[in-house]
N, C-alpha and C positions, 0 to 999 in steps of 0.2 A: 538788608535781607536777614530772617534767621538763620542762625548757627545751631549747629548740634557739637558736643564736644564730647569727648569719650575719652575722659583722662584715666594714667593709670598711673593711681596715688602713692606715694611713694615718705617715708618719714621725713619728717620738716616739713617747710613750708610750699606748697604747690599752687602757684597760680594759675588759676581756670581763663578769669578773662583780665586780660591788661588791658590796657588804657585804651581807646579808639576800638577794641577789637569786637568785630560785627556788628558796627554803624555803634556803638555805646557811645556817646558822649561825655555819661559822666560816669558810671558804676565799672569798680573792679573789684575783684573775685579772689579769695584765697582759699585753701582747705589746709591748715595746720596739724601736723598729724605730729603727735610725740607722745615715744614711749616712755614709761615710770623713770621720775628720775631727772629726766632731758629739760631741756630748757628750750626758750625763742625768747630773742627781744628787737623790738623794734620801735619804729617812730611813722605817727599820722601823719606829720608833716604838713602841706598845706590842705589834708583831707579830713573828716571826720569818717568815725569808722565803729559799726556795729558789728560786735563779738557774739555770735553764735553757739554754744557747745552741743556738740550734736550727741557726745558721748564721753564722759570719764567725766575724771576731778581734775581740777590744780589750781595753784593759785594764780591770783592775780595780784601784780602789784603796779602801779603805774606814780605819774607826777604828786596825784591828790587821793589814790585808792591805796592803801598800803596792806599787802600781802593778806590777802581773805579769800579763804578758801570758795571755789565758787563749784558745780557742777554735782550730781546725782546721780542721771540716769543713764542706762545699760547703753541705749541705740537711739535712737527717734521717736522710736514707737513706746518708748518709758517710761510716759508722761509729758507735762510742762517743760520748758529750758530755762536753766540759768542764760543770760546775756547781759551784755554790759554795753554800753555807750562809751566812745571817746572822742573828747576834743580835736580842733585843728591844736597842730604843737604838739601831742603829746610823746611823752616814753612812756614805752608800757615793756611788761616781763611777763612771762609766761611759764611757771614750771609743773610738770605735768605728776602729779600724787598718785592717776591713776591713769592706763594707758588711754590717752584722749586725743578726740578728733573734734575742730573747732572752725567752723565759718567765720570770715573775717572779711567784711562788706566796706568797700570803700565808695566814697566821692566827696568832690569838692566842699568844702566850707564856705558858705556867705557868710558865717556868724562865727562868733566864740559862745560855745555851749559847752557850762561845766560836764566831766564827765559822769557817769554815774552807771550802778548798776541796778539788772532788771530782774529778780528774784522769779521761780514759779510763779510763785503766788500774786504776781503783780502782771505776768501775761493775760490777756483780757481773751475768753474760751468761748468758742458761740457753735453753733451749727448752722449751716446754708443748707438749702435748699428740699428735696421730700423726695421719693422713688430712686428709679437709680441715677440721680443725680445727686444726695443728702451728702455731704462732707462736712468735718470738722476744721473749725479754723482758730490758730492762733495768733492773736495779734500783739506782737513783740513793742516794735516799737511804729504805734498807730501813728494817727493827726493829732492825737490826745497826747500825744508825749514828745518833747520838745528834743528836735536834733533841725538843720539845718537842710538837708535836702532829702534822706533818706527815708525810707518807709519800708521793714521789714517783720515776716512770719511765717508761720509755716503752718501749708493745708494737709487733710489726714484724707486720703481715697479708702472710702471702703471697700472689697475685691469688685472688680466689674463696675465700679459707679463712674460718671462723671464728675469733676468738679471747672471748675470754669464755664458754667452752664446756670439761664443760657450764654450764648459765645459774649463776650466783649472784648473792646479794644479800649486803649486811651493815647488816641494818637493825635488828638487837638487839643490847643490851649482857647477852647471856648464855655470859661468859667459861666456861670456855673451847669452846664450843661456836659462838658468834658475837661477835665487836664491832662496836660500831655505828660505822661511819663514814659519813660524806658524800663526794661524788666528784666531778672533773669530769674531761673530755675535750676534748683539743683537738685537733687533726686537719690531717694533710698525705695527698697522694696523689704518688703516684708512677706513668706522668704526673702532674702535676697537674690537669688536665681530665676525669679520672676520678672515681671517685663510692663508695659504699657505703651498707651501712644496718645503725640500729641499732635495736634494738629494746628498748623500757623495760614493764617489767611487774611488777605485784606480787602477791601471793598471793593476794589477796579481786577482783586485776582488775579493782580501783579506779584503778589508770594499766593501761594495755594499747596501746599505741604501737606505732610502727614510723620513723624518719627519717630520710630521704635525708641521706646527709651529704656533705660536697664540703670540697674544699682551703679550708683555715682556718676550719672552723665549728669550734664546741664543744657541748658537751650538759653540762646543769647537773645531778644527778643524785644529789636529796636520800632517795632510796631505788628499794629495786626490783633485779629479776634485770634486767641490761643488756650481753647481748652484742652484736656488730658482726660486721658480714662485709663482705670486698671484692667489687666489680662483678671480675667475669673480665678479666683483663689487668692490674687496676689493683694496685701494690701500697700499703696503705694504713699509715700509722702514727698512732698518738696517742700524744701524752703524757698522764699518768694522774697525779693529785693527789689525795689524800682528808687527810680530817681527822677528827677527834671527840675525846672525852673520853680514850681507850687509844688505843694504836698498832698493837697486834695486826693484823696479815694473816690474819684468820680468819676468811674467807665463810665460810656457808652454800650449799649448791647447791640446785637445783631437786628435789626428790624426784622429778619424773615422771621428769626426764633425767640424774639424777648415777649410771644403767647403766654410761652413758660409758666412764665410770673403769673399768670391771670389763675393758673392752676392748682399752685403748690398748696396754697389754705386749704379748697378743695380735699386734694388727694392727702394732705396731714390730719383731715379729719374722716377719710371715709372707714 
């Protein structure tokens, strides 16, 4: 079943979702918070783990990446992210140049993947969809870029649009038609005192939801169609993590609502 979390962040290291927690199998969840100055270090261990910064500088330095200044932007809404990739194995350091807040994605390793880092300029920038459904999306670390189980980025809500529309799921491993992955959501607003809502539902509407989300919540989301929309004025982002067995980006959509699609050329040219 999904989870709603409603953490309340705190400097150092904050775990959002731990291992098994709300049916997750494999993905877990950290928010790294350190002021100028501060340090964090740590180890992958038998996981690989995609580095997010969601805001500030510092550097990085790990087994094979030796102290390179990485990060840019103000908030989320600042552009592109620096992110980096790490190995199962590794040590890695963290010291913070400028006060920064940094997502830190884990799951399991099938493989040994050198680590590396993922520049602006190397996030892959598209636009989905037309009406108020049009969002921007970033794709960190796609199918095109080699890690082990993980697939991570981050979507831009314009105030009042939808994005995860129309709805999908990927709660089967019936290649090539669907992969089964697991998900989670993590969440900024822009204000920040703004809000939105997501909605979780599955076929049999055995979940059938609806949750208020607000700056820094996440949603745990081990199946199910799961779109989001902004409150009017606000614009919303999350970052998006899955995992599973394949790496495939192959939802399924909703059959009542994947019309959608028959429309969008349409309505981008009227």
């Amino acid at each position: 079943m999904a989870t709603l979390i409603k953490p309340k962040l705190r400097s150092g290291i904050n775990p959002l979702v731990k291992p098994k927690k709300g049916g997750m199998e494999y993905l877990k969840f950290s928010v790294l918070q350190l002021a100028r100055g501060k340090s964090y270090a740590g180890k992958t261990g038998s996981d690989e783990c995609v580095g997010v910064l969601l805001s500030g500088q510092c550097e990085l330095k790990t087994d094979t990446i030796s102290k390179t200044s990485i990060g840019e932007r103000r908030n989320v809404f600042d552009g592109a992210a620096w992110s980096f990739y790490l190995s199962g194995g590794s040590s890695y350091q963290i010291k913070a140049t400028e006060t920064t807040s940094i997502a830190l994605i884990f799951a399991p390793a099938k493989e040994q993947i050198p680590s590396y880092l993922i520049p602006p300029s190397d996030v892959v920038v598209m636009t989905r969809g037309t009406s108020n459904w049009c969002r921007d999306i970033h794709n960190i670390v796609g199918p095109e870029r080699p890690a082990s189980r993980l697939l991570v980025g981050e979507t831009f809500n314009r105030p009042g649009c939808w994005s995860g529309t129309p709805p999908h799921c990927h709660d089967r491993d019936n290649y090539p038609e669907e992969v089964d992955l697991e998900e989670i959501y993590y969440f900024k607003l822009n204000p920040s005192n703004g809000f939105g809502v997501q909605v979780i539902y599955t076929d049999d509407r055995s979940t059938d939801e609806a949750y208020v989300i607000r700056d820094d919540y996440a949603t745990v989301i081990p199946e199910g169609y799961h779109p989001v929309v902004g409150a009017a004025g606000y614009e919303i982002y999350y970052l998006w993590m899955l995992a599973g067995e394949g790496r495939g980006m192959i939802p399924r959509d909703d059959p009542d609502h994947a019309w959608l699609h028959s429309c969008e050329t349409a309505l981008k040219h009227a």
